[in-house]
C-alpha distance (Angstrom), angle and dihedral (degrees) to the residues before:
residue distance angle dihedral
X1 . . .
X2 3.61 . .
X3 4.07 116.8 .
X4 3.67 118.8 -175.0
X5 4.06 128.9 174.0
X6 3.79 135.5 -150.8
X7 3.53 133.2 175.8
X8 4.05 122.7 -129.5
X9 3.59 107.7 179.9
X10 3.37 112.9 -55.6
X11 3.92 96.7 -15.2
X12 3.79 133.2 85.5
X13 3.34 116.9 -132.9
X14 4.07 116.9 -154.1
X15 3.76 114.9 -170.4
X16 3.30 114.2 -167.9
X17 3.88 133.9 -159.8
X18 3.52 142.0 -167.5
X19 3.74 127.5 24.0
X20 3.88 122.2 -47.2
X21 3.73 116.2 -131.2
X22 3.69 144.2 125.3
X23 4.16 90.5 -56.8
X24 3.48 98.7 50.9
X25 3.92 110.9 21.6
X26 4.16 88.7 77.3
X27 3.63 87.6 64.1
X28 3.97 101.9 37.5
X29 3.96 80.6 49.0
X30 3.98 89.0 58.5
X31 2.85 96.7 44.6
X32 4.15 107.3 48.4
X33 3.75 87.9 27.2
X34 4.09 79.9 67.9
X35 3.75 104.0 51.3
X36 3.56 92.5 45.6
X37 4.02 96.7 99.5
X38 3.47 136.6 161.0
X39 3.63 106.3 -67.0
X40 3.93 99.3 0.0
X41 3.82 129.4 135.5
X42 3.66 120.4 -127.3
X43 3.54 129.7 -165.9
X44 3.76 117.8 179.6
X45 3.75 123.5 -163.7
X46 3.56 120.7 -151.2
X47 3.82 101.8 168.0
X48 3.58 93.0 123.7
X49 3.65 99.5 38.9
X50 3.50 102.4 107.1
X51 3.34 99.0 177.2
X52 3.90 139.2 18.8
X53 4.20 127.1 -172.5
X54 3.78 129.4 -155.1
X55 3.75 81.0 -88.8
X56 3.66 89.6 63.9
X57 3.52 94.4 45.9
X58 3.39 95.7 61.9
X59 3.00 100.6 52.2
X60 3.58 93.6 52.9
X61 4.23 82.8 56.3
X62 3.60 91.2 50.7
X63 4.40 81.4 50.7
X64 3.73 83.1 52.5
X65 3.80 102.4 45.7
X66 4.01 91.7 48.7
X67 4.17 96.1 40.7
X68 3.93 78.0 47.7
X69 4.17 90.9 52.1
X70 3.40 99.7 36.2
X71 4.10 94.4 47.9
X72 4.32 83.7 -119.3
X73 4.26 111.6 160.5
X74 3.75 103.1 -129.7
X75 3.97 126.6 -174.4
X76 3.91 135.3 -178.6
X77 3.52 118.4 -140.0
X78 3.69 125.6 179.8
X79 4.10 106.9 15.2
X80 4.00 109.6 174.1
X81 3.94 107.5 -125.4
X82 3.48 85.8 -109.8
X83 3.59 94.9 62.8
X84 3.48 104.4 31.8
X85 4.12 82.8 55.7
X86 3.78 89.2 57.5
X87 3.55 91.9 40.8
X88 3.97 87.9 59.3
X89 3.80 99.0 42.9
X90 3.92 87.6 49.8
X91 3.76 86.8 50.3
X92 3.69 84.4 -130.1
X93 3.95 85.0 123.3
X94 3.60 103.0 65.7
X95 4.27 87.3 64.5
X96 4.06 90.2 62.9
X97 3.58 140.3 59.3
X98 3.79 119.2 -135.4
X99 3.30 139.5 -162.7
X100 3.96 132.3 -175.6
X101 3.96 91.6 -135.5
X102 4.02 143.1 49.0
X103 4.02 87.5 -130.7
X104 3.83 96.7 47.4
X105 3.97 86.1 50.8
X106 3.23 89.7 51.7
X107 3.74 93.8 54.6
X108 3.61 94.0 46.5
X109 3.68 88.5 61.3
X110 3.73 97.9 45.6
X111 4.00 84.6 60.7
């Protein structure tokens, strides 16, 4: 798992790769769980994620429930059809807002 950051503005950007599951979620959870401060913008790319376990999933949720606490703007970009399927028939979906590109992210955060 390789996890690198930029900044755009006032966003982070986290792009993510390598597969997510029960090795590497800990550490992408420490990581994300960290930039996602009061007021931030968060845009996580998971184009080259091919593949994500339960383990990743919850840490996305735990993402979710501190973005959600701390008032943080988070976006998906990039989900593989496989995971965005599992994502939707865990229900896990329906907490995040996705977009196909980096630049529509983007402008989904700017709103």
């Amino acid at each position: 798992m390789e996890i690198a950051t930029k900044t755009v503005g006032e966003i982070t950007i986290v792009e993510l790769s390598g597969d997510i599951d029960a090795n590497t979620a800990p550490k992408v959870q420490e990581l994300v769980l960290s930039l996602a401060q009061s007021g931030s913008k968060l845009l996580l790319n998971m184009t080259e994620v091919p593949y994500m376990s339960s383990a990743g999933l919850r840490s996305l949720l735990a993402l979710y429930r501190q973005a959600t606490i701390k008032q943080c703007k988070l976006v998906l970009i990039g989900l593989s059809p496989e995971i965005q399927d599992t994502m939707s028939v865990t229900g896990f979906l329906q907490f995040f807002t996705v977009m196909d590109s980096e630049d529509q992210g983007i402008a989904a955060l700017n709103n």
